[in-house]
N, C-alpha and C positions, 0 to 999 in steps of 0.2 A: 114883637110888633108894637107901634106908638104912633101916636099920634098928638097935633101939637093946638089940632082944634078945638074947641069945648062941645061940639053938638057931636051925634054917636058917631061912630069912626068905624069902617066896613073893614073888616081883614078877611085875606084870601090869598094862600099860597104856602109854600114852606115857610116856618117861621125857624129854620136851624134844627129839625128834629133830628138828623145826623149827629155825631160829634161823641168824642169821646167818655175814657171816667173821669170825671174832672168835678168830685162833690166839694164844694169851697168848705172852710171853718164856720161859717155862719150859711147853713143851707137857705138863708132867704137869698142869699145873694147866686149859689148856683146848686144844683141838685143832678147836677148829669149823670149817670150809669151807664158805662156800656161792659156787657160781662157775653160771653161767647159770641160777641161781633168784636169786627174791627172794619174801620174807615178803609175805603177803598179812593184815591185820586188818580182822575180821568180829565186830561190834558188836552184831550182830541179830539175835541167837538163834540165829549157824549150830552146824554138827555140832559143828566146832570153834575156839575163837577165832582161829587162826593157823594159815593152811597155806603152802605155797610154789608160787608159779606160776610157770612156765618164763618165761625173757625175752623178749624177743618175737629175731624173725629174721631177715633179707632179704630183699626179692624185690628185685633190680633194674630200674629204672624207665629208664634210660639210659646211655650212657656215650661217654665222649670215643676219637677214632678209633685206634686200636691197643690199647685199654684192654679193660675187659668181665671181668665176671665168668661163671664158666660155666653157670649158674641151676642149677635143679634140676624134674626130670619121674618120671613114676611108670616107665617103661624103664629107670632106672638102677640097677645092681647093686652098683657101688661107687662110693670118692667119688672124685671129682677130685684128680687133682694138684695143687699148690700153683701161685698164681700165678705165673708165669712171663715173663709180657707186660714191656713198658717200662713203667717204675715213674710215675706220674702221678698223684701227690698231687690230691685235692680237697682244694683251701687256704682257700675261704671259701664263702660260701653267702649269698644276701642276698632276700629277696622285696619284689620294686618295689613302690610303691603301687597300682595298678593291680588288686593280686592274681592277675593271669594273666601275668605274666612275673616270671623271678625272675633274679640274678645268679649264675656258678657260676666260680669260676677254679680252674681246673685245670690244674696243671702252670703255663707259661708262658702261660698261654693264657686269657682271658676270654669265659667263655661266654653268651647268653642265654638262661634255660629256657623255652620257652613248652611251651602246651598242644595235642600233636598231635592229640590226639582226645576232647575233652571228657569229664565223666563222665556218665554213666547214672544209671536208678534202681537196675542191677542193677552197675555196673562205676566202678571209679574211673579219672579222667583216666590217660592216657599223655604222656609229658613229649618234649621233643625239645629240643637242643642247637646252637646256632647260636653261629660263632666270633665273636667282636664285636672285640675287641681284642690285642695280646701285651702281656705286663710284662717290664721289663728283670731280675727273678727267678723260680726257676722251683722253691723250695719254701721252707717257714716259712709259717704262718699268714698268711691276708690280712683285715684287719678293714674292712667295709664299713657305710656308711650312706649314706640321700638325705635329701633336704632337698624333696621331694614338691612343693610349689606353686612352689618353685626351680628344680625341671627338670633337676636333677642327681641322681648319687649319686657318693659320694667312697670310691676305694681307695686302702690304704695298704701295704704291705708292709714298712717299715721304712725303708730309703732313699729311698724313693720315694713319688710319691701319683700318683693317676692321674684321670679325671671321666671319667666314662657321661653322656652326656644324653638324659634322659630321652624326646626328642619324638624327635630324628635318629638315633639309638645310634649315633654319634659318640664315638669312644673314646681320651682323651689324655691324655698324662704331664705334668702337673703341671710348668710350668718357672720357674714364677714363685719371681725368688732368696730371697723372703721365707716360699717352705716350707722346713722345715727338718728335714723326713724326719717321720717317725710309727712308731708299732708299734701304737697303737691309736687309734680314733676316736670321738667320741661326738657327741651332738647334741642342739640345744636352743633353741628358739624363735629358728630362722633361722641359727643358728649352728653351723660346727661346731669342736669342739673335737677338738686335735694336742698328744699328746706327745711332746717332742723327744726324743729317745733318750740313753739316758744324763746326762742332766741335770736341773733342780730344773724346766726350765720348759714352760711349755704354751702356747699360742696359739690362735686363731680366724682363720675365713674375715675377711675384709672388702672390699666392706661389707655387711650383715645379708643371709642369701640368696644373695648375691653366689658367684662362684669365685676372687675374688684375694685377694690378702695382701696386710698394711700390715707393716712391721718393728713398728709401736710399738705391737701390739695383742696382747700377752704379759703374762704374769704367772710368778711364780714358787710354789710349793708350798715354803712357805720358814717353817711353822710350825715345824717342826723340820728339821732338817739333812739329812734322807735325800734320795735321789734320787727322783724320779717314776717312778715302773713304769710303770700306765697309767692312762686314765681310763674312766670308764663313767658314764653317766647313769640315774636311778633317778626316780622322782616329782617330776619339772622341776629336780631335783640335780644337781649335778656332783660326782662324788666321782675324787678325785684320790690314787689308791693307790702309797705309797710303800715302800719295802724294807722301811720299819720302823712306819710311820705312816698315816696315811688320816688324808685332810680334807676337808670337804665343805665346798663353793661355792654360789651360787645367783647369779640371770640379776639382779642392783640395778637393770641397763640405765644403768650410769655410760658418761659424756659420753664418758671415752676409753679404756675398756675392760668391756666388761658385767659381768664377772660380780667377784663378792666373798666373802671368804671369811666362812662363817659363824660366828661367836665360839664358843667353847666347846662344839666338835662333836670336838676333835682323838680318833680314834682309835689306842691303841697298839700297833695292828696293822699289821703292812706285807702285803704280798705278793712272793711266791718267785717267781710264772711270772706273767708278763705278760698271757698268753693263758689264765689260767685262770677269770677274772671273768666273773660272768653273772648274772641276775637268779634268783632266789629267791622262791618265795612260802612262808611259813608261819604257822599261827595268827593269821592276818587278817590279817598283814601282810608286804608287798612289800620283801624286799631284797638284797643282795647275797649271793653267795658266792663264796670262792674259797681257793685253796690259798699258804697265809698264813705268816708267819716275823714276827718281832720281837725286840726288844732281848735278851730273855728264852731265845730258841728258836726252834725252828722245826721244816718238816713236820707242821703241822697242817688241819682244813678247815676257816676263818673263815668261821661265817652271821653276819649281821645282824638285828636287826630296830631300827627305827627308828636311833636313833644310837649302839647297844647291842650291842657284838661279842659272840660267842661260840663255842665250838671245839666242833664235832658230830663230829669225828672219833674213834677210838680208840685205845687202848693197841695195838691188833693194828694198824692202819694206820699209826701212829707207828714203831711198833718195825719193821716191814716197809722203809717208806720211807725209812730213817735208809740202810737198807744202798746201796740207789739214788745209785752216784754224781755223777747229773745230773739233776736235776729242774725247772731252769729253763726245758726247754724243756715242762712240763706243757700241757694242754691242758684246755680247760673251757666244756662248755653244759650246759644243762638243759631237762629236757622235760617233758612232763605227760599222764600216762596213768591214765586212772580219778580215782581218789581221790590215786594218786600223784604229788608231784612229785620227778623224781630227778636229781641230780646228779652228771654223769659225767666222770671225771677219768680223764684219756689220760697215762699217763706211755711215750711215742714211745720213747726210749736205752733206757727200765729196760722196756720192751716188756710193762707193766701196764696194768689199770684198771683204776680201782674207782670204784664210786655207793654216793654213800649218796641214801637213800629218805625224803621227810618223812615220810610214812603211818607207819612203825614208828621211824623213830628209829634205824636199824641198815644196815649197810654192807652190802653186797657186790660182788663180780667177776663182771667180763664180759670174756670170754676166747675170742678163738678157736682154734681146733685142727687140727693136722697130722695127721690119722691115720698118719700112715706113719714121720712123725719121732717119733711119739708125743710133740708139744713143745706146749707151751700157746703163745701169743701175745695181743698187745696185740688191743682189738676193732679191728673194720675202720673204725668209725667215726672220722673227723675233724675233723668238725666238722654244723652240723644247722639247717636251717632247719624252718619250717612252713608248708607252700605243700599248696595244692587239696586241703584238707581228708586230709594226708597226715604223717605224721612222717618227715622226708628227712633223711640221713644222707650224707655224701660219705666216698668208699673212700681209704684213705691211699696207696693203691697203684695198684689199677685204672683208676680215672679214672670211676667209675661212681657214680650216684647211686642209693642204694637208698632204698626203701620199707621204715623199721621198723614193724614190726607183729608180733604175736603168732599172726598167724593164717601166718604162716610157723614153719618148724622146721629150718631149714638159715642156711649166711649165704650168700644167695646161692648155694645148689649146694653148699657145703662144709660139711663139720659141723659142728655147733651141739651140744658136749658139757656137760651140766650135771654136776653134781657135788656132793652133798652130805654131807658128814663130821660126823657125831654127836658129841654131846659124851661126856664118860665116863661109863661105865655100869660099879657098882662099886658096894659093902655099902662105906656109909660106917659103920654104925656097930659092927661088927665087922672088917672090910676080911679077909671071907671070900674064898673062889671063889666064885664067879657062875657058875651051871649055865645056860647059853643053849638051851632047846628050840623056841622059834621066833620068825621077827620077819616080823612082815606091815605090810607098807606102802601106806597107802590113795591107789593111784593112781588118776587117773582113766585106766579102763580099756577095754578095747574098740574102738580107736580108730586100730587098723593100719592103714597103706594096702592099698588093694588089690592091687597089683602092687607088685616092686622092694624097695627099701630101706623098712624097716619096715613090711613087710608082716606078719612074725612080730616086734612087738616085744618087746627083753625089757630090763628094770632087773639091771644088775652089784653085786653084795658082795662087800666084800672085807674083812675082820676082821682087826683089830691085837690081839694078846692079848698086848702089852706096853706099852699107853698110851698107842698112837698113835704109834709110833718107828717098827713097820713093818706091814708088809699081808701077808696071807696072797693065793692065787689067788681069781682072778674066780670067780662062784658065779651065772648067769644066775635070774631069773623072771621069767614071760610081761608083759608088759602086756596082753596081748591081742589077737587077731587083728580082723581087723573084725567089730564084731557080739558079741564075746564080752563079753558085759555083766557075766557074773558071775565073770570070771575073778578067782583072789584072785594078789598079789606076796607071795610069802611063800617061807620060806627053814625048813628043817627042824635041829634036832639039830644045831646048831654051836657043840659044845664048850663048855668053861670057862676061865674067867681070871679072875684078882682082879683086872684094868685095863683093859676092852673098850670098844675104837670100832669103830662101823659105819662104812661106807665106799660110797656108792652112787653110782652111774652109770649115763646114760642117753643111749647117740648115738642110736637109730635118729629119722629126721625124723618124729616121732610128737607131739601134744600131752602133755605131762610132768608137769603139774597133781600136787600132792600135798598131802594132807590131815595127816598124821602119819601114827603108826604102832601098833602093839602088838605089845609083849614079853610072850613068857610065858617065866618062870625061876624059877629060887630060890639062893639063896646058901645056904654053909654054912662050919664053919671050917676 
């Protein structure tokens, strides 16, 4: 808000409290957070064009034996302790063709998900866990695919590759001397394709369908000089993503090796993390993302479309992940919820994530929390399939596979803290004091549990009145008890600054939905 007259200046309305994480390099200039919301846009005559809706939260669906999250019930008073259990990575996630069994390897350990109890008109399916195989590694991403009228599907872990078949669930390591390890897998009209690790080259099954290997059925990614990161397949494409470079291939069906490279497609983009590629959909069309590096730079998030790079990340995610001593070991899916499709990027060492969102255009975090360390952390998510009309998620730690959904408010049992920090609120055109008499926030409200944890929910303020450097104490208001439909969030008489950010918080496991807000103030000099 500003103003361009010299005597005091009335403000009243939303001043932008919406909006994404977007903290600039110099926090005077922008200080925004947004960490368990994300921007919602509404085209259609709603209240308002842009509100923020809570991220969705856990329920666990199963989990591997010693692993387990602690759920969550309306008898609870407080939250859980932090995991504690033997640490058992969910490493990949794969759904057979079948669509009622799916792949899950955990830990050292290959699992098959079936369907313990179908779903209802009123209930979704319950999943169960059946051991099928072990891997000679027992953490790092596992990249899986089948090959469907083959009878197979193929794991990869890096050293190693392994085959599920699909009629006997027969589960074996790969010994044939002509693989030559993978980090990632793709597939394509009976083929699959393996990149060698740390090298230019890549290979395929043979023969088409087949489980063995010939030596002389490689090729090399040798448009330009970089190494092969990994490969991913896109609209019958082979794209071949190198440190510095991307190239794409296509299936020729040559005599002694299928596929060839397409002419004048080289892009000059590479990729940082192996595991961070996934598919993409935007403005009609299908294509890549991932978290990308080149000749030029690096730490940015490469979309595509068609044969056309482009960097959707920010100056605030740029400048954040520069500090991140390790980022190669990133991680990267995407999913699709509503109108949104969003892109969720696991930085594991640097104990981050961030999504960016196509619907807005605009980033944010998803973060889990210690109530007791008072510490953020990375989300629980690892990796994510889409099986029995459910959005599954594997725990990095638990061994359990959760249900993301919205119509949860905890991760599993544990809190689910959102967080949103206003941009500055300040008389630009005087750079008077700003007299704060009240700030109401249109949540949706009414909506407490009955018993337990959020039964009296309440939204936290906390006001910087130095420009976002630091916070004053928490300042509670109600969300609402159940039923209380007209309750308002609103904060009275809190002081003046010439440099104010709001600072809002919300653990109780309550829905979080937020519209904007209204300021009533007035500046003067």
């Amino acid at each position: 808000m500003s103003g361009a007259n010299a005597g005091p200046l009335s403000m009243f309305g939303d001043f932008g409290f919406v909006g994404g994480h977007d903290p600039a390099p110099n926090p005077l200039q922008d200080v925004q957070l947004c960490i368990n919301f994300y921007p919602e846009v509404d085209q259609q005559n709603p209240k308002e064009v842009v509100g923020l809706l809570g991220c969705p939260g856990l329920q666990e669906l199963c989990a591997a034996p010693g692993g387990g999250a602690p759920g969550f019930n309306s008898t609870m008073t407080q939250w859980p302790q932090p995991y504690s259990g033997p640490i058992l990575p969910v490493r990949g996630l794969w759904e057979l063709p079948n669509g009622i069994t799916a792949l899950a390897v955990i830990g050292n350990t290959c699992y098959l998900v079936t369907v313990a109890t179908p779903a209802t008109a009123s209930s979704f399916a319950t999943l169960a866990l059946s051991p099928v195989g072990t891997l000679k590694t027992s953490s790092g991403p596992v990249c899986i695919r089948d090959n469907n009228v083959g009878g197979y599907a193929v794991l990869v872990d890096g050293p190693f590759g392994y085959l599920y078949n699909l009629s006997t669930r027969a589960f074996t390591q790969i010994t044939d001397p002509a693989f030559l390890g993978a980090d990632t897998v793709a597939y394509i009209d009976g083929w699959w394709i393996f990149n060698q690790p740390g090298t230019q080259t890549f290979y395929t099954n043979y023969p088409q369908y087949g489980t063995g290997f010939s030596g002389s059925y490689f090729a090399l990614k040798d448009a330009a000089a970089d190494n092969l990161v990994a490969v991913f397949e896109n609209k019958e494409e082979l794209w071949l993503l190198g440190d510095k470079t991307t190239e794409i291939w296509y299936d020729a069906g040559g005599q002694y090796f299928p596929f060839q490279r397409l002419v004048g497609t080289l892009i000059q983009g590479g990729c940082k993390a192996k595991h961070s590629v996934s598919r993409f959909y935007t403005e009609g069309q299908e294509g890549l993302i991932w978290f990308g590096r080149s000749e030029r730079g690096e730490n940015v998030i490469i979309r595509t479309r068609g044969f056309i790079d482009e960097v959707v990340s920010t100056v605030a995610f740029g400048d954040e992940v520069a500090t991140y001593p390790i980022t190669s070991d990133a991680i990267g899916y995407t999913y699709q919820e509503d109108t949104h499709e969003f892109y969720v990027l696991i930085f594991p060492t640097a104990d981050q994530t961030w999504v960016y969102d196509q619907q807005s255009g605009v980033l944010h975090k998803r973060l889990s929390y210690d109530p007791y360390a008072q510490a953020w952390h990375r989300h629980r998510s690892n990796c994510f399939m889409n099986f029995q009309g459910m959005r599954i998620v594997g725990d990095y730690q638990t061994g359990s596979l959760h249900w993301l959904t919205r119509n949860a408010y905890t991760d599993a049992g544990w809190p689910l803290l959102a967080k949103r920090r206003s941009p500055h609120l300040w008389d630009k055109g005087q750079r008077g004091r700003v007299f704060a008499q009240s700030l109401q926030l249109d949540f949706r409200v009414g909506v407490g549990n009955a018993s337990g944890l959020g039964s009296d929910p309440q939204a936290y303020l906390r006001i910087s009145r130095d420009g976002g450097i630091s916070f004053g104490q928490a300042w509670p208001a109600p969300l609402g008890k159940i039923g209380e439909r007209e309750t308002r969030t609103m904060w009275r008489r809190l002081g003046m600054s010439r440099d104010m950010v709001f600072d809002v918080e919300v653990i109780d496991p309550v829905p979080r939905d937020l519209i904007g807000c209204t300021f009533k103030g007035f500046s003067a000099a």
